[in-house]
C-alpha positions in Angstrom: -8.2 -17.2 5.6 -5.8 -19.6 5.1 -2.4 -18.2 7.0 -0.4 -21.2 6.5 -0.9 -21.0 2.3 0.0 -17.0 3.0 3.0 -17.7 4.6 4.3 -20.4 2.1 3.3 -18.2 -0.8 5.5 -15.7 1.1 8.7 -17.7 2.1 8.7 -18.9 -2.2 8.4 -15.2 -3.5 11.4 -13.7 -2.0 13.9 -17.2 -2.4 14.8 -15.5 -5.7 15.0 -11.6 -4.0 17.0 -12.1 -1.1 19.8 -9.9 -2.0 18.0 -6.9 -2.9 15.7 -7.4 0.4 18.7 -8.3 2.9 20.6 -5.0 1.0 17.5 -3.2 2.1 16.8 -4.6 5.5 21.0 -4.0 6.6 20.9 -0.6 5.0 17.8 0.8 7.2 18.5 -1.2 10.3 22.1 0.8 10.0 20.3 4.1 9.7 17.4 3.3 12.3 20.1 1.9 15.3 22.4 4.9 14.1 19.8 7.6 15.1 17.9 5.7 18.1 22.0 5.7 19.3 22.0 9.2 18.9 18.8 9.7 20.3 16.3 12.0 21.2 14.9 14.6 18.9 16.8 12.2 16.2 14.8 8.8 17.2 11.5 10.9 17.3 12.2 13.1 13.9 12.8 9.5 12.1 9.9 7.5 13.9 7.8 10.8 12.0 9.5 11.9 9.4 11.3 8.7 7.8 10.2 5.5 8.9 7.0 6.0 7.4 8.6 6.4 3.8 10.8 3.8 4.2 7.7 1.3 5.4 6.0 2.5 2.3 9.6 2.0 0.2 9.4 -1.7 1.4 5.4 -2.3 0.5 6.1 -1.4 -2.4 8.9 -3.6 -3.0 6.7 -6.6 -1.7 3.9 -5.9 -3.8 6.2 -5.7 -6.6 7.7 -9.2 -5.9 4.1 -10.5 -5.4 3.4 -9.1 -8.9 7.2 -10.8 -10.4 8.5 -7.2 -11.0 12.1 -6.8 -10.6 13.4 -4.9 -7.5 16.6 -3.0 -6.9 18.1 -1.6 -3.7 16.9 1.9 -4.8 13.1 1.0 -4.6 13.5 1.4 -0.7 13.3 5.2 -1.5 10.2 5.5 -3.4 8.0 6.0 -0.5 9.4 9.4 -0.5 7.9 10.2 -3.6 4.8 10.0 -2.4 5.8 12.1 1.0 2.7 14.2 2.1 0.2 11.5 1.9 2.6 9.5 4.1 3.7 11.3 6.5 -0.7 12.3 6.9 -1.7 9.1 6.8 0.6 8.2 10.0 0.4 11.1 12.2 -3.3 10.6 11.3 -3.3 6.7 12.7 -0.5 8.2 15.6 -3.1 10.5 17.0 -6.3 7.9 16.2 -4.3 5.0 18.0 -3.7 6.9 20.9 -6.7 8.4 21.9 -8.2 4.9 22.0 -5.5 3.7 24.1 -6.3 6.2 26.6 -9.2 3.5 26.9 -6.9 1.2 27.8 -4.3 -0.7 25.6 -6.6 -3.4 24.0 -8.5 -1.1 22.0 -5.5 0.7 20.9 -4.1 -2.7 20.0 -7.2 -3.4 17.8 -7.3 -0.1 16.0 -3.4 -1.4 15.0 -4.9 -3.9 13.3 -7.5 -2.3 12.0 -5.9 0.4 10.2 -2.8 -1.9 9.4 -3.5 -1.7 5.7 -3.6 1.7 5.1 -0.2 2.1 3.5 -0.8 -0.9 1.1 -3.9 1.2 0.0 -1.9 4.1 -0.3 1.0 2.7 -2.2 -1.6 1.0 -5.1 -4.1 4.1 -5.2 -2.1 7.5 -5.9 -5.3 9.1 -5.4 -7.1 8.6 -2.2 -6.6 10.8 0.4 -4.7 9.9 3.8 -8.4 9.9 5.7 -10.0 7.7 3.2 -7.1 4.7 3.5 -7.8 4.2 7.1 -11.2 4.3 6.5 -10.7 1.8 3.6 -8.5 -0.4 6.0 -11.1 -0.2 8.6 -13.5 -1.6 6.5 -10.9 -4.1 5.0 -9.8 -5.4 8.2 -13.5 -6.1 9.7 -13.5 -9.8 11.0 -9.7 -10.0 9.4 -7.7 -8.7 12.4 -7.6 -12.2 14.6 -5.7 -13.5 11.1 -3.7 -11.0 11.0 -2.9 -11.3 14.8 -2.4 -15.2 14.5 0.1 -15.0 11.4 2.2 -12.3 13.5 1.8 -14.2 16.6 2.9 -16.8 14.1 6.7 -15.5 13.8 7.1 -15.6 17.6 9.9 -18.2 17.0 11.6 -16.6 14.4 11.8 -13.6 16.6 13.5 -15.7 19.1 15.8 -16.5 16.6 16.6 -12.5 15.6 17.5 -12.2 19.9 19.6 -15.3 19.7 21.4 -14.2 16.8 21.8 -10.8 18.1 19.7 -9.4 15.0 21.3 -11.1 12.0 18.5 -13.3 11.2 16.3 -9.9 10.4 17.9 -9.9 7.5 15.9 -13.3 6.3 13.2 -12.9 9.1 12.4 -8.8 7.9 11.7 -9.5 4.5 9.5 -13.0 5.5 6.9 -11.1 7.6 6.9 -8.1 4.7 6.2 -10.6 2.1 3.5 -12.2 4.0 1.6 -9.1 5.0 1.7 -8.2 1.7 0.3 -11.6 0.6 -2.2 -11.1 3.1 -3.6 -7.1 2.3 -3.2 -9.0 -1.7 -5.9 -12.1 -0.1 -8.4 -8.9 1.0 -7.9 -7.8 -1.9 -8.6 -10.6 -3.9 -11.7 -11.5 -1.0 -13.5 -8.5 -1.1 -12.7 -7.3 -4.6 -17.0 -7.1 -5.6 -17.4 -5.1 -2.3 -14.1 -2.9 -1.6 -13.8 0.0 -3.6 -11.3 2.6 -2.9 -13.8 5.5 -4.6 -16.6 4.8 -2.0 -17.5 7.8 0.1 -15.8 7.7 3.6 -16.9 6.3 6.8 -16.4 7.3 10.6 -13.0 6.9 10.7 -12.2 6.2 14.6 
């Protein structure tokens, strides 16, 4: 897979979206170091409860850009219009991810990976069940994840960049990563599109 083409393709589509996506990035880092400040139950109940809905809010605003559909602020909020299979579909990968890290952390790191697309497949199919997207992104990600891991590993400068400037460059650097692992579940997509199908009956999904 070709990271580097990912990553362009990425940087080009939100040139022309950067207010909407810096509105959105501000907006939920306010809300996010607001409760964590607070702190506990708060920083658990949003970790649960809101973050996931949010994470779907921004996928879907990627995969909007990717597909030249205009955005607005309000988008943010549609993942919470689609609130049970969310909120499932993480405490399901919660649970799953930690029971293999009791097998130490690498596996739990690889499990990550491998069910890192499951909210794309949940924002594009309002029909599959919670269960079925990880299995789908299980099957998506096989012989994927070291991509996946090299384009993250990929931003480790950048990231130095958010520490230097005490977080400000999220506002560019946020929206960069969610455009390109957009780009990138859009490239499985596109890869696999004669052998992925959403409809095919579920696998083992640990």
């Amino acid at each position: 897979m070709d990271i580097r083409l990912i990553m362009q393709r990425a940087k080009a589509q939100i040139k022309n979206n950067m207010g909407v996506l810096a509105t959105c990035t501000l907006l939920t880092g306010i809300v996010s170091y607001a409760l964590n400040r607070i702190g506990s139950p708060f920083e658990q109940l949003y970790f649960f409860l809101i973050l996931p809905a949010l994470e779907l809010g921004f996928i879907l605003i990627y995969l909007s850009i990717i597909d030249r559909k205009e955005i607005q602020v309000s988008d943010v909020l549609a993942g919470f219009n689609d609130y049970g299979r969310i909120i499932v579909a993480n405490l399901c990968m919660v649970i799953f991810i930690t029971l293999w890290s009791f097998l130490l952390i690498i596996p739990g790191i690889i499990k990550i990976y491998s069910y890192s697309m499951t909210f794309y497949i949940l924002a594009e199919d309002p029909t599959i069940s919670p269960i079925d997207a990880i299995t789908k992104s299980k099957e998506m990600m096989q012989g994927n994840k070291l991509d996946l891991f090299c384009m993250h590993l990929s931003f480790f400068g950048w990231f130095i960049l958010c520490i230097i400037t005490l977080g400000i460059a999220l506002l560019y650097v946020g929206p960069y990563i969610g455009a390109a692992q957009a780009n990138f579940y859009r490239t499985l997509v596109n890869k696999n599109k004669d052998s992925v199908d959403v409809n095919v009956e579920p696998i083992e999904v640990i």
